[in-house]
C-alpha positions in Angstrom: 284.1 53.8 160.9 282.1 56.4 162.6 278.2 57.1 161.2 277.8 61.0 160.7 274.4 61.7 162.3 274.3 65.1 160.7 274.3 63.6 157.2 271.0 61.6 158.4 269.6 64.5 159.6 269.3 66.7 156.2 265.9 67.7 155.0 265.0 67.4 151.6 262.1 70.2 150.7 260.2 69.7 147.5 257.4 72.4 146.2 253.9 71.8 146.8 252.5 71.2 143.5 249.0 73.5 143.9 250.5 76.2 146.3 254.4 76.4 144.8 254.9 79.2 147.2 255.7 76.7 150.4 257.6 73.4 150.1 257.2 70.4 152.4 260.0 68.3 154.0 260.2 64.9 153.7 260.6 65.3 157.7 256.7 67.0 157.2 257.9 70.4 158.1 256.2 73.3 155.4 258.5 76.1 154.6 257.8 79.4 152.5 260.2 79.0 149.3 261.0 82.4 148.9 262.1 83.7 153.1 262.7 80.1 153.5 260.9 80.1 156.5 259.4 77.1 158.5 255.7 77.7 159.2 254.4 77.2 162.5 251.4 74.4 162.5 248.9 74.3 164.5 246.9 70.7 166.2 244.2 69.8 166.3 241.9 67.5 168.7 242.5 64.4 166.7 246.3 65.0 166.8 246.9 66.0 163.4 248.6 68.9 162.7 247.5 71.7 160.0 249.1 74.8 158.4 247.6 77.4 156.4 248.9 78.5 153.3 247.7 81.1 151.2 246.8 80.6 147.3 247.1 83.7 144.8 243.6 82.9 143.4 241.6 81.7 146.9 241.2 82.5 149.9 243.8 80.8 152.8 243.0 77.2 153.4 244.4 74.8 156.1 245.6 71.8 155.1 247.1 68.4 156.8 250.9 68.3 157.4 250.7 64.8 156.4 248.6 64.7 153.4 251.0 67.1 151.9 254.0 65.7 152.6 252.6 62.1 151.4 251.5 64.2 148.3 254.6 65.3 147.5 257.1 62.7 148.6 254.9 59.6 147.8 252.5 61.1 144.9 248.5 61.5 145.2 246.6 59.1 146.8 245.0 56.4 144.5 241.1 57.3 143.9 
């Protein structure tokens, strides 16, 4: 039997609970939910990477790739 690498490969997006405009991948990449469009991130000196994303009531904020994909796939971080 022959393992379908494409079938490994599929992204599941799930909405960002504070910004439900943009989605985040479980592969940590942050789409726009309505052009469906992967945003570009940018690095910073520690490695981490960072996207901004705009809310209707604030002004645009950066946040970590990682944070929000943890958020969403895993559920917020104990206190």
């Amino acid at each position: 039997m022959r393992f379908n690498s494409a079938a490994a490969t599929v992204e599941q997006f799930k909405p960002i609970p504070f910004v439900p405009r943009y989605q985040v991948s479980d592969k940590a990449n942050v789409r726009n939910a309505r052009t469906v469009r992967i945003l570009k991130s940018r690095a910073i000196p520690a490695g981490h990477r960072q996207v901004l994303l705009y809310r209707d009531d604030a002004a645009p904020t950066y946040q970590y790739v990682h944070r929000l994909a943890a958020l969403v796939h895993i559920g917020p971080p104990p206190r």
